[in-house]
N, CA, C, O and CB atoms as a CASP TS submission, in Angstrom:
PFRMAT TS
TARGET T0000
AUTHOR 0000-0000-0000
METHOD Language model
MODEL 1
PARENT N/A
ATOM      1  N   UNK     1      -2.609 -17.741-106.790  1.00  0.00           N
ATOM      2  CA  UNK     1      -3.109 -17.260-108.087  1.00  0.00           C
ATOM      3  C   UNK     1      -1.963 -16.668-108.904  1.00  0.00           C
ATOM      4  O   UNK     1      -0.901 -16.344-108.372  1.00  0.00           O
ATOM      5  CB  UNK     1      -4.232 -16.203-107.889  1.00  0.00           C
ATOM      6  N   UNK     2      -2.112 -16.585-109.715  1.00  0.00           N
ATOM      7  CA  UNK     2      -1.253 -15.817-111.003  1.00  0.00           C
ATOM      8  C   UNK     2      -0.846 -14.334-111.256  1.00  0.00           C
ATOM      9  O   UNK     2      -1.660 -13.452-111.529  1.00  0.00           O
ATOM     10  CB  UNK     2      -1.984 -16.003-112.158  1.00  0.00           C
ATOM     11  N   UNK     3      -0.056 -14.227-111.186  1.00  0.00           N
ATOM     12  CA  UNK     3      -0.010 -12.291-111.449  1.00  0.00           C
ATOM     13  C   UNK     3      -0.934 -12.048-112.388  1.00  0.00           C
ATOM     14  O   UNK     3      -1.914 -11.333-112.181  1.00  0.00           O
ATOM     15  CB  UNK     3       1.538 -11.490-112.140  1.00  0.00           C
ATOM     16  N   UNK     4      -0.690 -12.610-113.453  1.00  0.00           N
ATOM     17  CA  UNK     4      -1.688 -12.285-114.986  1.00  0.00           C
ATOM     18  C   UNK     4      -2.962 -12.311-114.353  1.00  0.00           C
ATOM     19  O   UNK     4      -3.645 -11.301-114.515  1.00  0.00           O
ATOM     20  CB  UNK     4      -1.663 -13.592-116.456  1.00  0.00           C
ATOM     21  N   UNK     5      -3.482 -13.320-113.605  1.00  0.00           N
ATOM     22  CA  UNK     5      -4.924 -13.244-113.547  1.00  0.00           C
ATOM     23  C   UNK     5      -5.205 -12.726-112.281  1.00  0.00           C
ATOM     24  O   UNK     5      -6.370 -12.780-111.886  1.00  0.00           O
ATOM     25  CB  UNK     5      -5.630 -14.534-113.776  1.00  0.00           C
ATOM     26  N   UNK     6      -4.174 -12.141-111.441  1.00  0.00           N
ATOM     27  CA  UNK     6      -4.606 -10.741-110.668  1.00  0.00           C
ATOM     28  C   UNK     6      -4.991  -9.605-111.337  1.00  0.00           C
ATOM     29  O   UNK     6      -5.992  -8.938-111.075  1.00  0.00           O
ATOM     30  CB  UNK     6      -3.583 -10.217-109.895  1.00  0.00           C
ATOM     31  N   UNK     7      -4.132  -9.375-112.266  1.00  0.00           N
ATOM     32  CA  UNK     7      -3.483  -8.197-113.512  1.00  0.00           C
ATOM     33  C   UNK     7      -4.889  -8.251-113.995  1.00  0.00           C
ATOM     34  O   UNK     7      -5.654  -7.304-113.814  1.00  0.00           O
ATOM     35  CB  UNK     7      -1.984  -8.702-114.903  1.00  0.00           C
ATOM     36  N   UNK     8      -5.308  -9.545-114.720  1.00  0.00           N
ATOM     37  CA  UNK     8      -6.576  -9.193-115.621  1.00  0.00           C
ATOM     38  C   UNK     8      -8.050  -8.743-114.908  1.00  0.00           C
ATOM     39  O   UNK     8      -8.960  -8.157-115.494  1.00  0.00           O
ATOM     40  CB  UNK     8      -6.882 -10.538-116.489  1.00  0.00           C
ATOM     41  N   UNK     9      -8.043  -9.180-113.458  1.00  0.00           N
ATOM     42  CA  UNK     9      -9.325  -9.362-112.656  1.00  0.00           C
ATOM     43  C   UNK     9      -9.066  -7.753-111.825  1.00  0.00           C
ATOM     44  O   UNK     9     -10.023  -7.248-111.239  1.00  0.00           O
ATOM     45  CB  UNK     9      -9.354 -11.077-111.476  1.00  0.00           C
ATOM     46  N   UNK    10      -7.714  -7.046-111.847  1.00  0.00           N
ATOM     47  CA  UNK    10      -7.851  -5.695-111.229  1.00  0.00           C
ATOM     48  C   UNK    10      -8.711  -5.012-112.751  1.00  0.00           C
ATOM     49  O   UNK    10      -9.865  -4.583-112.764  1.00  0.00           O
ATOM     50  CB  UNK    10      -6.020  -4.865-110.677  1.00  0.00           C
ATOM     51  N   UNK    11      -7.701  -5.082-114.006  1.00  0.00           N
ATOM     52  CA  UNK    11      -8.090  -4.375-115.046  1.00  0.00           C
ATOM     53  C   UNK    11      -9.781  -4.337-115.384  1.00  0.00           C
ATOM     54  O   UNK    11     -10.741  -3.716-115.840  1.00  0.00           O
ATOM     55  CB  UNK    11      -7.281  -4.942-116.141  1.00  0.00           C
ATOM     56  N   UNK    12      -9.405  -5.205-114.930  1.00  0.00           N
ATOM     57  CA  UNK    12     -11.600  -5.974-115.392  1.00  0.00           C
ATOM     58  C   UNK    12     -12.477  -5.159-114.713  1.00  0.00           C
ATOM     59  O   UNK    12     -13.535  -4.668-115.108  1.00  0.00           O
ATOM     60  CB  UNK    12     -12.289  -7.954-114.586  1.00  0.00           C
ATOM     61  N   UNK    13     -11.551  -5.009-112.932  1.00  0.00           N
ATOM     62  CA  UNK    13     -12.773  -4.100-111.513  1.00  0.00           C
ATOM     63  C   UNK    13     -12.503  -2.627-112.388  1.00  0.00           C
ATOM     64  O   UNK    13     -13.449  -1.847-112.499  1.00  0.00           O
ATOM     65  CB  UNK    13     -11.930  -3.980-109.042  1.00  0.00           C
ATOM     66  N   UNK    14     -11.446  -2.362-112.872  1.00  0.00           N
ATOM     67  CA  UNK    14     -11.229  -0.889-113.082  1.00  0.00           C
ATOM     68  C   UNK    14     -12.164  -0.425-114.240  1.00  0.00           C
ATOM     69  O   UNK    14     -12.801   0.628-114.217  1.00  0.00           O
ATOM     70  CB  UNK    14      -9.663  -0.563-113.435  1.00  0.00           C
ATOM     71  N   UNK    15     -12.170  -1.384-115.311  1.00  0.00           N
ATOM     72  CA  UNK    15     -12.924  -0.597-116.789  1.00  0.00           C
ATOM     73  C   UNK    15     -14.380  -0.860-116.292  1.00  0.00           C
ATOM     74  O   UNK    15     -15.071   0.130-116.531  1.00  0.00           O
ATOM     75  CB  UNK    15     -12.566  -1.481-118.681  1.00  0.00           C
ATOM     76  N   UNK    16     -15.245  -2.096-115.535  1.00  0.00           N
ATOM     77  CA  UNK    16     -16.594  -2.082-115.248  1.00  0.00           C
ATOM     78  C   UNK    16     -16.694  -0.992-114.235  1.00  0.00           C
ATOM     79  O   UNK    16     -17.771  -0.396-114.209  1.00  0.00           O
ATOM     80  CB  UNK    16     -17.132  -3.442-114.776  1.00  0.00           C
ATOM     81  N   UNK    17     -15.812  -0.642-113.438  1.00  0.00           N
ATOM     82  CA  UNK    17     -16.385   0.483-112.596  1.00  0.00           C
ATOM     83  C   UNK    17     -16.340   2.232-113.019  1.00  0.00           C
ATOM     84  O   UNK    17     -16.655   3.221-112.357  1.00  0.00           O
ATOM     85  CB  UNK    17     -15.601   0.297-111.274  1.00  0.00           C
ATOM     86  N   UNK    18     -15.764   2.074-114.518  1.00  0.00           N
ATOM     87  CA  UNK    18     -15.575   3.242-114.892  1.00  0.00           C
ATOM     88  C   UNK    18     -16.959   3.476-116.501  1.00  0.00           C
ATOM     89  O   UNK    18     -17.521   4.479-116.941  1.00  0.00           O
ATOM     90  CB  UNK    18     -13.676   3.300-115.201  1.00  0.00           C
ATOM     91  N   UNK    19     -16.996   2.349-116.813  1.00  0.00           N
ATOM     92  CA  UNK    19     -18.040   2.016-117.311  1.00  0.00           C
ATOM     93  C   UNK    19     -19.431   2.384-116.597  1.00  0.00           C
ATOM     94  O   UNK    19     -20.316   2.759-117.365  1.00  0.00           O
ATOM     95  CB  UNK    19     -17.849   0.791-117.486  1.00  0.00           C
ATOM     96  N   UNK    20     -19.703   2.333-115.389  1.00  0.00           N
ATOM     97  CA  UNK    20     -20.616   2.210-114.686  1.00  0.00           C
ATOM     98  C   UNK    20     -20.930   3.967-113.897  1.00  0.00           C
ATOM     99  O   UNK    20     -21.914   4.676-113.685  1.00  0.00           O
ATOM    100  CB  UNK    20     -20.189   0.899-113.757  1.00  0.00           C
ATOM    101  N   UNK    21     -19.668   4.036-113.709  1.00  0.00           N
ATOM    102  CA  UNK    21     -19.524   5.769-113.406  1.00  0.00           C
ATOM    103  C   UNK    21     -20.306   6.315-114.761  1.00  0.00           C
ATOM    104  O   UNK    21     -21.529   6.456-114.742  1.00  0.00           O
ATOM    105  CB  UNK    21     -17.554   6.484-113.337  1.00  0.00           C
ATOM    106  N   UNK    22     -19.526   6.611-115.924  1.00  0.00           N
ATOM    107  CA  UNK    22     -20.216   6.662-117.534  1.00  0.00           C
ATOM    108  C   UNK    22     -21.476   6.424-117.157  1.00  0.00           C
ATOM    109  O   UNK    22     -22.048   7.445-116.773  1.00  0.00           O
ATOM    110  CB  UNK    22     -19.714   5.484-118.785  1.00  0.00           C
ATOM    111  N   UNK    23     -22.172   5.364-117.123  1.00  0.00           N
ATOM    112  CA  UNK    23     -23.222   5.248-117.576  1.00  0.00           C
ATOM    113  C   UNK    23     -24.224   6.089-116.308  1.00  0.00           C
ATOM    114  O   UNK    23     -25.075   6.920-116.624  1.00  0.00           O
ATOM    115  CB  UNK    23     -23.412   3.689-117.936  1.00  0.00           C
ATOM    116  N   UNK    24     -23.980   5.756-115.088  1.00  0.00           N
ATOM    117  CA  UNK    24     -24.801   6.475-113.861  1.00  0.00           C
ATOM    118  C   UNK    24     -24.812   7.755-114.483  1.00  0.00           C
ATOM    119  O   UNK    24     -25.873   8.116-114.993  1.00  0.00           O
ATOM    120  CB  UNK    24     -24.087   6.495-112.221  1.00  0.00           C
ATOM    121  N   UNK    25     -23.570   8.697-114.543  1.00  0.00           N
ATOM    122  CA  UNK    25     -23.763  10.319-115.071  1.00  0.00           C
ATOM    123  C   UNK    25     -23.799  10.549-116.439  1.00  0.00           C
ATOM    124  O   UNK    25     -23.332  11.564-116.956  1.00  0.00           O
ATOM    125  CB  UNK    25     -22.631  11.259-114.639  1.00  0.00           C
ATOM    126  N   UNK    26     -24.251   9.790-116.949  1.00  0.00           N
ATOM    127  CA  UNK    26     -24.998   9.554-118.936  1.00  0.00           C
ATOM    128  C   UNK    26     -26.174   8.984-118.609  1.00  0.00           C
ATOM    129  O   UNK    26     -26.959   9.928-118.693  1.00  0.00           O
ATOM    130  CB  UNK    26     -24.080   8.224-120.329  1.00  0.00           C
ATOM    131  N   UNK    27     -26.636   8.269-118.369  1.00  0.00           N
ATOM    132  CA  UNK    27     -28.329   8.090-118.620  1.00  0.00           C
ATOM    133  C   UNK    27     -28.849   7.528-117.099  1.00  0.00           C
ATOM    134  O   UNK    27     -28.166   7.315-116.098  1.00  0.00           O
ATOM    135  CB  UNK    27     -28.770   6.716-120.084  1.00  0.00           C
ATOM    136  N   UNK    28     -30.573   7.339-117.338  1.00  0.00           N
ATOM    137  CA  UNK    28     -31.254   6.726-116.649  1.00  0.00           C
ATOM    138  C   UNK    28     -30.624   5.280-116.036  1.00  0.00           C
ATOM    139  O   UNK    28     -30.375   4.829-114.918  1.00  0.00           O
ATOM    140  CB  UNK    28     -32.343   6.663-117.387  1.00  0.00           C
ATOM    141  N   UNK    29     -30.515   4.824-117.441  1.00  0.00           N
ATOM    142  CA  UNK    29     -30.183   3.635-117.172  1.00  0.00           C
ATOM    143  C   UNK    29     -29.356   2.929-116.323  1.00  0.00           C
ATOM    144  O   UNK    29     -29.626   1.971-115.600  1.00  0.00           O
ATOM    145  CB  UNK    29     -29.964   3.375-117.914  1.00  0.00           C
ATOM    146  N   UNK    30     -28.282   3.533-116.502  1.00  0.00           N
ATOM    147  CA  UNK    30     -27.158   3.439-115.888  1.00  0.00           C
ATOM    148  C   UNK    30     -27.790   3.286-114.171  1.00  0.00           C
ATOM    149  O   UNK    30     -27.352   2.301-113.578  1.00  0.00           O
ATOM    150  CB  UNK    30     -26.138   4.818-116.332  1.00  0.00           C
ATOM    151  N   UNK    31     -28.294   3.752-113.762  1.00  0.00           N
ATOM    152  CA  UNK    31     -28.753   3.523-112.261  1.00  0.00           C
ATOM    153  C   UNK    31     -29.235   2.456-112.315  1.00  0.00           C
ATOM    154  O   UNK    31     -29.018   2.203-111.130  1.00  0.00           O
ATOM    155  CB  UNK    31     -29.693   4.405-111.600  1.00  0.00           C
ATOM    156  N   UNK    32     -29.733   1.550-112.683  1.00  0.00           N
ATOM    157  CA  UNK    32     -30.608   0.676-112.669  1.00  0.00           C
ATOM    158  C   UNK    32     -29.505  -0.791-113.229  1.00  0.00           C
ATOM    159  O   UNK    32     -29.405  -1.895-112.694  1.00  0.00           O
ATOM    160  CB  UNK    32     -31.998   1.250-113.668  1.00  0.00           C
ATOM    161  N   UNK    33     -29.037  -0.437-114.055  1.00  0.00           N
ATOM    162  CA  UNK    33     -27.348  -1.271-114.166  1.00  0.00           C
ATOM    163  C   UNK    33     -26.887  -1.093-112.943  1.00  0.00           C
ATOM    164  O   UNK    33     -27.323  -1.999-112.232  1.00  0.00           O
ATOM    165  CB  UNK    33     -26.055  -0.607-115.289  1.00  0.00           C
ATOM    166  N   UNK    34     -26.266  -0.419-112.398  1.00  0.00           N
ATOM    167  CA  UNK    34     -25.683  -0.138-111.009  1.00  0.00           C
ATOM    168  C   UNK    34     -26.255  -0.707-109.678  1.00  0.00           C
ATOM    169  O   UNK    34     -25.641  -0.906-108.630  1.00  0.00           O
ATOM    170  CB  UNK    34     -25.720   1.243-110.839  1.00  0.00           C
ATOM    171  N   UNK    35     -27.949  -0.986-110.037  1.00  0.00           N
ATOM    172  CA  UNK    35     -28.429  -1.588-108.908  1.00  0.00           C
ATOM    173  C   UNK    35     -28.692  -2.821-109.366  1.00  0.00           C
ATOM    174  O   UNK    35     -28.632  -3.721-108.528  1.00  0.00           O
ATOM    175  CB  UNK    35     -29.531  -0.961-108.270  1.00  0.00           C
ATOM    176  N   UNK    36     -28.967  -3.105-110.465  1.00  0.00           N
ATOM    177  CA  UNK    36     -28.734  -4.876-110.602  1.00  0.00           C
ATOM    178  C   UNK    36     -27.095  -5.216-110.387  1.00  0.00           C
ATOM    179  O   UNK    36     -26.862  -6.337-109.937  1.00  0.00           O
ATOM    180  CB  UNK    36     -29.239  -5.539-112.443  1.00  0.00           C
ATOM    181  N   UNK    37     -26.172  -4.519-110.612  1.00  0.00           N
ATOM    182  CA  UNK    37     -24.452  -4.961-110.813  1.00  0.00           C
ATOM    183  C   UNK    37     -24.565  -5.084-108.840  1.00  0.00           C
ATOM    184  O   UNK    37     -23.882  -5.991-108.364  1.00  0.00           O
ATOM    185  CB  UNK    37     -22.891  -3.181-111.842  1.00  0.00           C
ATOM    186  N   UNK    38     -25.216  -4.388-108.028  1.00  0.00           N
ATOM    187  CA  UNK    38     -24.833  -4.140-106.964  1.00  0.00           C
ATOM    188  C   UNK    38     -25.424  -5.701-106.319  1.00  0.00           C
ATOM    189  O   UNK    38     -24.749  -6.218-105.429  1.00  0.00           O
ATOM    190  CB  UNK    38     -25.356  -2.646-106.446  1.00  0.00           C
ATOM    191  N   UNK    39     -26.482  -6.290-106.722  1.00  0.00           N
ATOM    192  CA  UNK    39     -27.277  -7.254-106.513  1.00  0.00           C
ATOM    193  C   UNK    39     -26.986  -8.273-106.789  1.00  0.00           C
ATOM    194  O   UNK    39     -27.553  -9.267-106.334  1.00  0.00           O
ATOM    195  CB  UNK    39     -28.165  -7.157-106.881  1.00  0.00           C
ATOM    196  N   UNK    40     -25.946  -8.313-107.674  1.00  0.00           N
ATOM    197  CA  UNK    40     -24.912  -9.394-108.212  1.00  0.00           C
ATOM    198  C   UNK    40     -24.123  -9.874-107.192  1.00  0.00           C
ATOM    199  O   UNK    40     -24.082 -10.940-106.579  1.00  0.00           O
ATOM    200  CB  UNK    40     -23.957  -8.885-109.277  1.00  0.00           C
ATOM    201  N   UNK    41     -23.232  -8.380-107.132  1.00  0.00           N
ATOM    202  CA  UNK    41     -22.271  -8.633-106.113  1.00  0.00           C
ATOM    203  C   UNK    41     -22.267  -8.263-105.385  1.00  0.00           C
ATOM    204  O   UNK    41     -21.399  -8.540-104.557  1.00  0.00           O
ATOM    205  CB  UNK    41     -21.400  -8.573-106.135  1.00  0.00           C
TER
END
């Protein structure tokens, strides 16, 4: 694989999982994102 598209696919795990932190300790919702995102992957 590519550095760049290591580079882009770490950057990608880092902002959705900080996104997801945000949203779990900001709303309801956010749990329920977190358990469909978990169901994904």
């Amino acid at each position: 694989m590519n550095a760049r598209l290591v580079r882009r696919a770490v950057i990608g795990a880092v902002l959705l999982a900080g996104i997801a932190v945000l949203a779990v300790y900001g709303t309801h919702a956010g749990t329920i994102l977190g358990r469909i995102g978990l169901r994904i992957f």
